[in-house]
N, C-alpha and C positions, 0 to 999 in steps of 0.2 A: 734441260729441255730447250731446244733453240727454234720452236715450229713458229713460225709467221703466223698461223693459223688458227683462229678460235679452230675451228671443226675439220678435217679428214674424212672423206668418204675415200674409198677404197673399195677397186672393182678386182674380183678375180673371173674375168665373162665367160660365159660358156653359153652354147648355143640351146639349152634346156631352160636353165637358172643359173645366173652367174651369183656367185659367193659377193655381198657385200657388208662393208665394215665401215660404222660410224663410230668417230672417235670424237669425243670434245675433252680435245687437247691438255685443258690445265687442268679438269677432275680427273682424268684418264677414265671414263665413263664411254663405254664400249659396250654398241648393239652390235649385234647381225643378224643377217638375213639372207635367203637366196629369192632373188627376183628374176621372174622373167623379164625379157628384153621391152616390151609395154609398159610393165609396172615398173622396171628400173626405170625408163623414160619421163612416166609420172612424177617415180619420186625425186629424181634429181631435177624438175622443174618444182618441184616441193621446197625442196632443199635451200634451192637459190632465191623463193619467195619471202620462206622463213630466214634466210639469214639477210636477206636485205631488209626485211623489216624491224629486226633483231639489230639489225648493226655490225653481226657477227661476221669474220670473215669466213670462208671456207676454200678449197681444194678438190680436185678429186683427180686420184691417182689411179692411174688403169694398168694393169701389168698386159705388157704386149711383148710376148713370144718370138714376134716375127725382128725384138731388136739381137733376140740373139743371133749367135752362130750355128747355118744348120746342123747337126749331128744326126745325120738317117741313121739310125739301126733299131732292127729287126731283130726281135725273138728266137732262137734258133728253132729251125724246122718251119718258118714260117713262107707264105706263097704268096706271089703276085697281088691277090686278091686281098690278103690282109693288110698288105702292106698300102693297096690303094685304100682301103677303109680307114686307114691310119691318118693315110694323108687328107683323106677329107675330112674327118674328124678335126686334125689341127687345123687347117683351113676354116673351116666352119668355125671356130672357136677365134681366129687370127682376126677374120671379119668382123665379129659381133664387137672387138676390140675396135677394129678401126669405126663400123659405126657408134659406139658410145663417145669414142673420142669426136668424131666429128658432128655428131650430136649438143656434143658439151659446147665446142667451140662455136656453132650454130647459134647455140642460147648464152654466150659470152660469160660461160661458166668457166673459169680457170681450169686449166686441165693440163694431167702431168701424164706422159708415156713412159712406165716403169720396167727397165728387164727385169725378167724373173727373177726372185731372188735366189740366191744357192740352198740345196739340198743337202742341211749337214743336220738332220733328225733322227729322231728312233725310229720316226712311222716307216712305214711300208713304200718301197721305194724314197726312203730318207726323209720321207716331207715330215710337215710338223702333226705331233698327236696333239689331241684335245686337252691330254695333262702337262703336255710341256706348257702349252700355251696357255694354259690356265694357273701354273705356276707363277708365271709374272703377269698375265693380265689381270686375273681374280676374274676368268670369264666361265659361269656357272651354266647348266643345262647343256643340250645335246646341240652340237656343230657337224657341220660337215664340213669335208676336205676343203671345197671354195670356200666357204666362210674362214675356215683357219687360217689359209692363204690370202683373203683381205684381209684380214684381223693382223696376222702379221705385218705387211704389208705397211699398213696406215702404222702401226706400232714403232716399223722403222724409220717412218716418212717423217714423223713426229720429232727423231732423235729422242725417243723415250727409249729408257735401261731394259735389256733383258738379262734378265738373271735366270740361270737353269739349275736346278738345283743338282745335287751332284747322284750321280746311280748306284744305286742300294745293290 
């Protein structure tokens, strides 16, 4: 483990509820949550209260899309019209990126811009399942897709081990 950091927050934003992931580094004690863009706002003005009074250090890592390389494609069969809902879809979700990032930096809250990480899982469209991830984090109850992707995320940020266990 080489994180500078008592604590990891970890954003995976989405324009509904972005997936987030609190990690306190040397328990490896891992919540999440999906917040809206308000209540994430709240709680990372939360965050940075509690760890300044705390002593604690903290992070927060935001994965942002827009550092990758574009790759457009389309579903085959698919029109004009899908293809524009796509785009604003990712758009909408790229923004909500830049404003928590510029948000963070506003409130002199340390903030990191993360590319995506790679897609080499079981789930659906390769992302990660609730059992991989719960394999090595020991994280119980029901997650969704953004939560797993912060979860991961801060997991990596951390340089904490992932171990997968091998397929039955």
């Amino acid at each position: 483990m080489n994180s500078k950091y008592d604590n990891i927050i970890a954003i995976d934003p989405d324009v509904e509820k972005s997936g987030v992931a609190f990690l306190e580094v040397k328990t490896r004690k891992l919540e999440l949550s999906a917040l809206s863009f308000p209540l994430l706002m709240d709680y990372l003005q939360f965050a940075k209260k509690t760890a300044s009074e705390s002593g604690q250090t903290f992070a927060v890592i935001v994965e942002a899309g827009y550092l990758n390389k574009p790759n457009f494609h389309l579903p085959p069969n698919s029109t004009p019209r899908m293809a524009a809902q796509i785009g604003c879809r990712v758009g909408r979700n790229q923004e909500t990126a830049a404003k928590i990032i510029e948000s963070c930096r506003h409130w002199n809250i340390e903030v990191k811009e993360a590319k995506p990480l790679p897609k080499c899982w079981a789930g659906k469209d390769r992302k990660i399942t609730h059992d991989e991830l719960a394999a090595f984090t020991g994280i119980m109850g029901r997650t969704n897709q953004d939560q797993r992707d912060a979860a991961l995320l801060a997991w990596i940020y951390a340089d904490l081990p992932i171990r997968i266990p091998p397929k039955k």
